[in-house]
C-alpha positions as CSV (number, residue, x, y, z in Angstrom):
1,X,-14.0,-114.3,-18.8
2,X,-17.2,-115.9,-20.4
3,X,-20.0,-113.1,-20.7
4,X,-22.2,-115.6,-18.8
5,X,-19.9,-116.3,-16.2
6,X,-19.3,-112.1,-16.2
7,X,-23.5,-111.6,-16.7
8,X,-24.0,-114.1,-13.9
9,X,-21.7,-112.5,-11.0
10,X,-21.9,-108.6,-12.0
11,X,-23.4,-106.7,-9.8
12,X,-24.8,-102.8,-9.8
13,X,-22.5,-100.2,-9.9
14,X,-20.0,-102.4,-11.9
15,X,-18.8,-100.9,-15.1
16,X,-18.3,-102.6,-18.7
17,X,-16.3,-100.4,-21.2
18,X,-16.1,-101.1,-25.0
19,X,-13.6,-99.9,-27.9
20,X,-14.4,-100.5,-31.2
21,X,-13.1,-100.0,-34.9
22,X,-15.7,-97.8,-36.8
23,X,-14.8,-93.9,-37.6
24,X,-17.1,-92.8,-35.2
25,X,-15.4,-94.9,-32.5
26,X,-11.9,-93.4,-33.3
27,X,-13.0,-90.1,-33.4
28,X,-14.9,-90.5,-29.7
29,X,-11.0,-91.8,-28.6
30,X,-9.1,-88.9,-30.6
31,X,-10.9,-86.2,-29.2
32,X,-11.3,-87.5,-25.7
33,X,-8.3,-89.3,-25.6
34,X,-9.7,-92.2,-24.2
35,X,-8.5,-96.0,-24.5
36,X,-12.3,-96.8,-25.0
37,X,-15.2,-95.3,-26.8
38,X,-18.3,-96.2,-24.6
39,X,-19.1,-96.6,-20.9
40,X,-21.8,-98.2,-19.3
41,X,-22.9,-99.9,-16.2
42,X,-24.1,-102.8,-14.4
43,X,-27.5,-103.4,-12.5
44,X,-28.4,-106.6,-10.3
45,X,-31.1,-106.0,-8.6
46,X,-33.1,-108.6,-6.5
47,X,-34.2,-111.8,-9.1
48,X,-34.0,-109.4,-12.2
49,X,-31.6,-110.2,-15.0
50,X,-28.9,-108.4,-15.4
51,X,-29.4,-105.1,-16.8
52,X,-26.6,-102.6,-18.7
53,X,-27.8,-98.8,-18.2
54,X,-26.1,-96.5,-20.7
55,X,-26.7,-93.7,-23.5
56,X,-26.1,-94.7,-27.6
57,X,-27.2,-93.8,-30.9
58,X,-28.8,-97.1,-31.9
59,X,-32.1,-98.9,-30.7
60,X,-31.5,-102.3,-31.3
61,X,-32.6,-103.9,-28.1
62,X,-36.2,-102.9,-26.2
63,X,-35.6,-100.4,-23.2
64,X,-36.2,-102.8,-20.5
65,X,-37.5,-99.6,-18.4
66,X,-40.4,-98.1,-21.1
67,X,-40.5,-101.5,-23.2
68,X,-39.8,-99.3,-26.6
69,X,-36.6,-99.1,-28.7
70,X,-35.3,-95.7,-28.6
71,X,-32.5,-94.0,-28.9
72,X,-30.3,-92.1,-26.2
73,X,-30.3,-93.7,-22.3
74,X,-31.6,-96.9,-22.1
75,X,-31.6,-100.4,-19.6
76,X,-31.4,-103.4,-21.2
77,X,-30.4,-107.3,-20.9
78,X,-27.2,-107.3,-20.0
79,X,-26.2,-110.0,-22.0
80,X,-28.2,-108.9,-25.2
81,X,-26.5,-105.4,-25.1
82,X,-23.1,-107.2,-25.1
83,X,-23.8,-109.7,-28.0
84,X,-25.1,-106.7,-30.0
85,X,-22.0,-104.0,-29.1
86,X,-20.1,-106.8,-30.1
87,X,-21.4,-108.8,-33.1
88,X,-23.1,-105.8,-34.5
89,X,-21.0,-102.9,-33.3
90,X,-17.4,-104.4,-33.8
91,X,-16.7,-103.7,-30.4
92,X,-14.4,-105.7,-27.4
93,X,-15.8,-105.4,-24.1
94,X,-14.5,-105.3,-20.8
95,X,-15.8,-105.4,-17.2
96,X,-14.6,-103.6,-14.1
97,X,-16.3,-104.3,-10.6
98,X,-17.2,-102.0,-7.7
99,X,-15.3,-103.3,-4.6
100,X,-17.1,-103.3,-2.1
101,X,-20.4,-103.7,-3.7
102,X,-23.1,-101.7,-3.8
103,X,-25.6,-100.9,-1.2
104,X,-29.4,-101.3,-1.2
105,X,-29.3,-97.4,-0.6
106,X,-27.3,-96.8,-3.8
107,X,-29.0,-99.2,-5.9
108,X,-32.5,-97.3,-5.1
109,X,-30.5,-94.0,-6.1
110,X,-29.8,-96.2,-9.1
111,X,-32.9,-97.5,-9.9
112,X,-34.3,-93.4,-9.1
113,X,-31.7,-92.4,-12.1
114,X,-33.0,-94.6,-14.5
115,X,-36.6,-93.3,-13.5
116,X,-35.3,-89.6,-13.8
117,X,-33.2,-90.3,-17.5
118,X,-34.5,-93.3,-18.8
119,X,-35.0,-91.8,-22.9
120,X,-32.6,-89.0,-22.5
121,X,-31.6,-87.9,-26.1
122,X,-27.8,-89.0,-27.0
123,X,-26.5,-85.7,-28.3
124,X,-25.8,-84.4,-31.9
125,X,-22.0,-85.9,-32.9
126,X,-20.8,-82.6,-33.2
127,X,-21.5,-81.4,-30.1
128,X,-19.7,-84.0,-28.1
129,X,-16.7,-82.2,-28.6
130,X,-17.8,-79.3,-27.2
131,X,-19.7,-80.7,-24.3
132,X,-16.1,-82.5,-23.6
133,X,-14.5,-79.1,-23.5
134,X,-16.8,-77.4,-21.4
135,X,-16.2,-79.5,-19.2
136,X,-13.0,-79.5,-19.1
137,X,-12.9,-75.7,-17.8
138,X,-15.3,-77.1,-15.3
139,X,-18.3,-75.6,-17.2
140,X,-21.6,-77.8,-17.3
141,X,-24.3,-78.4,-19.9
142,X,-27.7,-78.9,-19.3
143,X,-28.6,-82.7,-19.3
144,X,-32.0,-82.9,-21.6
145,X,-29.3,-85.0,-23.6
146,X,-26.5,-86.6,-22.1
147,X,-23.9,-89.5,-23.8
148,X,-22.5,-92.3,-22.3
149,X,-20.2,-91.4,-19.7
150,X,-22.3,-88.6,-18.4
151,X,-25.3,-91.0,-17.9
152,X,-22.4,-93.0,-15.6
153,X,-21.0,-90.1,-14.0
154,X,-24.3,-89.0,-13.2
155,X,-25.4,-92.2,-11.9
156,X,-22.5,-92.8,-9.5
157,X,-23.3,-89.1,-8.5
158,X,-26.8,-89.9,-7.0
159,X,-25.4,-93.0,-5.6
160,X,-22.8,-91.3,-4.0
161,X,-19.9,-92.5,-5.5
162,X,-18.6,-89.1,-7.1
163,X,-18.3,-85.5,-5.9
164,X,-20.6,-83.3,-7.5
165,X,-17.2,-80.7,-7.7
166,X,-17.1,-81.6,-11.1
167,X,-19.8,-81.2,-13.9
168,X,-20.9,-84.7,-15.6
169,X,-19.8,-83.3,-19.2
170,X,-16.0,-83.6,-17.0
171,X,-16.2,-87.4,-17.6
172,X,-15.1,-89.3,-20.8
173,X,-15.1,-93.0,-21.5
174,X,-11.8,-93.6,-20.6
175,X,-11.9,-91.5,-17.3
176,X,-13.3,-94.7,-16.2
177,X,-10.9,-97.2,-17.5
178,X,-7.7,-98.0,-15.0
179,X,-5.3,-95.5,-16.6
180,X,-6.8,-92.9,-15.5
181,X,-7.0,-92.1,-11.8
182,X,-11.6,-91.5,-10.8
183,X,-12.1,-90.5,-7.3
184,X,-14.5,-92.4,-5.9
185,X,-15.9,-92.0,-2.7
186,X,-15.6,-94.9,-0.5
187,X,-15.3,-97.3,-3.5
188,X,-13.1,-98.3,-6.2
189,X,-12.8,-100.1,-9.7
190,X,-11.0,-103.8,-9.8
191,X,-8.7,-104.5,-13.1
192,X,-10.0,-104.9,-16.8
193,X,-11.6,-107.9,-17.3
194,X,-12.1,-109.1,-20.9
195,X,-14.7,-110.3,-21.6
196,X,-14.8,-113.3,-24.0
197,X,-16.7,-116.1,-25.7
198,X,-20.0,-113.8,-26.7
199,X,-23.5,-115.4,-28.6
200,X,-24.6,-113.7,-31.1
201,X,-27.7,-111.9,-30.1
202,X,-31.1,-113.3,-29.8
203,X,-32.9,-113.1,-33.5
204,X,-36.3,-111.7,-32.1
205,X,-34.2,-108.7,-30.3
206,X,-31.7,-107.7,-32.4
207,X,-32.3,-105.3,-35.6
């Protein structure tokens, strides 16, 4: 699917997953074994454009929320985050929806994480291994710095999509990618849809 067709007729709650080539990418998928390196997710809210909420290392784009680049959890353009994981990053995207779609309920919860995490550090490389194991054994971390599939995780808690049973530092990239079996809570993830036919990113946002 086009991004702007995709961009056009997300909605919140949807998610868009991305695997890349670069070492760092691999060793995210080695030691989680994951399908994909990075998780993120959709918000459509009213007559704002759509926006991608999710944790990285890089600051290309302006945080739609503080209107800074930063690093760690961030909103931005949908559509500019996209072109940039892609063009800059190396990476192929996909898009998953939320059947049924969210409700105005869980896209204030939505909107309240952002408010709550918006500028969260992304953690030290070498401790995403750990975190990932702790969490295994059910043990959680504290959240001053969270990546990219605990931002999600954390976000479909408060919207009521997950069980708290589980820590966030439980959920990997791939946990949310159709091989693997996420208990949602009156919801569930469509098929992979890849995404295709990306611009390159706008010249006055990208870095």
């Amino acid at each position: 699917m086009p991004l702007r067709e995709a961009a056009a007729t997300t909605a919140t709650g949807d998610v868009w997953l991305f695997r890349g080539k670069s070492t760092a990418d691999k060793a995210i998928r080695l030691v989680t074994n994951s399908p994909v390196n990075h998780v993120s997710m959709a918000m459509a809210i009213d007559d704002l454009p759509p926006l991608l909420w999710h944790a990285e290392l890089g600051r290309s784009l302006t945080d739609q929320w503080t209107a800074t680049r930063h690093r760690g959890a961030q909103l931005h353009r949908l559509e500019h985050a996209v072109s940039v994981w892609v063009h800059k990053y190396g990476q192929r995207p996909w898009l998953r929806r939320l059947e049924p779609a969210a409700t105005r309920a869980m896209e204030d919860a939505a909107l309240q994480t952002v408010h709550d995490f918006d500028a969260r550090a992304f953690p030290r490389t070498g401790a995403l291994a750990r975190r990932w194991l702790l969490g295994r054994v059910r043990r959680s971390v504290p959240l001053e710095d969270l990546y990219c599939a605990e931002l999600v995780a954390t976000t479909y808690e408060h919207m009521g999509l997950l069980s708290t049973d589980r820590p966030a530092n439980w959920y990997d990239p791939g946990k949310f990618w159709s091989g693997d079996h996420l208990e949602l809570q009156g919801a569930s993830l469509g098929p992979e849809i890849e995404i295709t036919d990306v611009p390159e990113p706008p010249p006055d946002e990208e870095r």
